[in-house]
C-alpha positions in Angstrom: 0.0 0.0 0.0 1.5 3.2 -0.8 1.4 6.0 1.7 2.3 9.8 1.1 3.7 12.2 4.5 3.6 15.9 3.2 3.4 19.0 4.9 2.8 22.2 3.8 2.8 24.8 5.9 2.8 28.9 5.9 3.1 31.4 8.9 5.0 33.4 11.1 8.0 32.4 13.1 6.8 32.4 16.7 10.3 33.1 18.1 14.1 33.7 17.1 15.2 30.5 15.5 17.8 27.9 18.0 20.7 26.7 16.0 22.7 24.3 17.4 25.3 20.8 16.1 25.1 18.0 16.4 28.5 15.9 17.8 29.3 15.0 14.0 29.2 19.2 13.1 25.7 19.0 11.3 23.7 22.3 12.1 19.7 21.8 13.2 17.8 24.7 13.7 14.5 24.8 15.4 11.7 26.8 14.5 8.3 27.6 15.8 5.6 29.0 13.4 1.7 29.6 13.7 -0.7 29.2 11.2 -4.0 31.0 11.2 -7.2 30.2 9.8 -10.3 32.4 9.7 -13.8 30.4 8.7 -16.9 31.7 9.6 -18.9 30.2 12.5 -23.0 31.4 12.4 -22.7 35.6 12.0 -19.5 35.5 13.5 -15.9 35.0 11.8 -13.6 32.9 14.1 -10.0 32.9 13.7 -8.2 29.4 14.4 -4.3 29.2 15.3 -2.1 26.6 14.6 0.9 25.9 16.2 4.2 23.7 14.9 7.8 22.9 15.6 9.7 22.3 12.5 13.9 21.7 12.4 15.9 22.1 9.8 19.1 20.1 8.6 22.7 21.4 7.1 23.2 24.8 5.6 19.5 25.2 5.4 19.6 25.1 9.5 22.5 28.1 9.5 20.3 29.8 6.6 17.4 29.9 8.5 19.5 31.1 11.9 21.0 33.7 10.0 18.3 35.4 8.0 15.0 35.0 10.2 13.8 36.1 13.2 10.3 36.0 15.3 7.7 36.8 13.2 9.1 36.3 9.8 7.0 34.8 7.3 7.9 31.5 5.8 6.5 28.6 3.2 7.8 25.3 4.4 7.6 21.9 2.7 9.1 18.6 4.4 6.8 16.1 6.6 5.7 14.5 9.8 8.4 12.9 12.4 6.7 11.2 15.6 9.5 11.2 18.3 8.8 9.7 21.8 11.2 9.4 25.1 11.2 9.6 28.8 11.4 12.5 30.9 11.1 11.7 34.9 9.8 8.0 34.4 6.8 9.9 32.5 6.8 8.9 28.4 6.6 11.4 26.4 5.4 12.3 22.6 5.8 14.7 20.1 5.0 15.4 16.6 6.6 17.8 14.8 7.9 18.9 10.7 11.2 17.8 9.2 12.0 20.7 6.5 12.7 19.7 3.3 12.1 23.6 1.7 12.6 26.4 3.2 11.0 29.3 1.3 11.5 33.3 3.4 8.6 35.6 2.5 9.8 38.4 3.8 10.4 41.4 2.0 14.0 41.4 0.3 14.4 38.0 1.7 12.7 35.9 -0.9 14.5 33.0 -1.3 14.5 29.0 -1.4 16.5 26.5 0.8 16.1 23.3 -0.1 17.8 19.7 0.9 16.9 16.3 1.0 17.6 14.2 4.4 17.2 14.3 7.7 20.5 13.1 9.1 22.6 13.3 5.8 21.4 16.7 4.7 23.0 17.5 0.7 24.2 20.9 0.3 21.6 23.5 0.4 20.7 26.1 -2.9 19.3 29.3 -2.7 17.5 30.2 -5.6 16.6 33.3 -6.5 13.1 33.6 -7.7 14.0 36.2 -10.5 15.6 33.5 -12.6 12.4 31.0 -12.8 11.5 31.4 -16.2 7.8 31.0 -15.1 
């Protein structure tokens, strides 16, 4: 049976992003970002927030450290990683987003960091979105 694990998501950084290595040198980067959605609920419109954690691997992870800050917007692309441990005897359980594409949608920032991997992230690229020729 085939099976599919996507996510797209777009919102705001919800704080400064945490960069930090691994013991082998590879750079993660944490992000938080919030997703809104406004539907309307009898007279009344309703606006719904999302939450996420998402890392990122490799140069991607220093891109994202270096260029954006709480409250940036971003498009992100990657998918779902279910993590579980113990904390105190208690178990624990998480689900969060492994970036794949790292789009910044800020003003003078628009750019693309992409790269396949979790653990053996391939050199990032940085397109810039004035050479798409569509």
């Amino acid at each position: 049976m085939a099976s599919v694990n996507k996510v797209m998501l777009m919102g705001n950084l919800t704080r400064d992003p945490e960069i930090k290595y691994t013991p082998s040198g590879s750079a993660v980067c944490n992000l938080g970002i919030a997703s809104n959605r406004k539907y309307k609920k009898g007279d009344e419109m309703v606006e719904d927030v999302t939450f996420a954690d998402v890392e990122v691997w490799g140069s991607s992870a220093e891109n994202c450290s270096k260029y954006l800050k709480k409250g940036s917007p971003v498009f992100i692309e990657g998918r779902l990683k279910f993590s579980t441990w113990e904390k105190d005897g208690e178990k624990r359980s998480k689900l969060s987003v492994v970036a794949e594409n790292v789009q910044f949608l800020g003003s003078g920032t628009d750019q693309r960091v992409e790269h396949q991997g979790e653990s053996t992230p391939e050199q990032s690229k940085t397109v810039n979105p004035d050479d798409i020729p569509f």
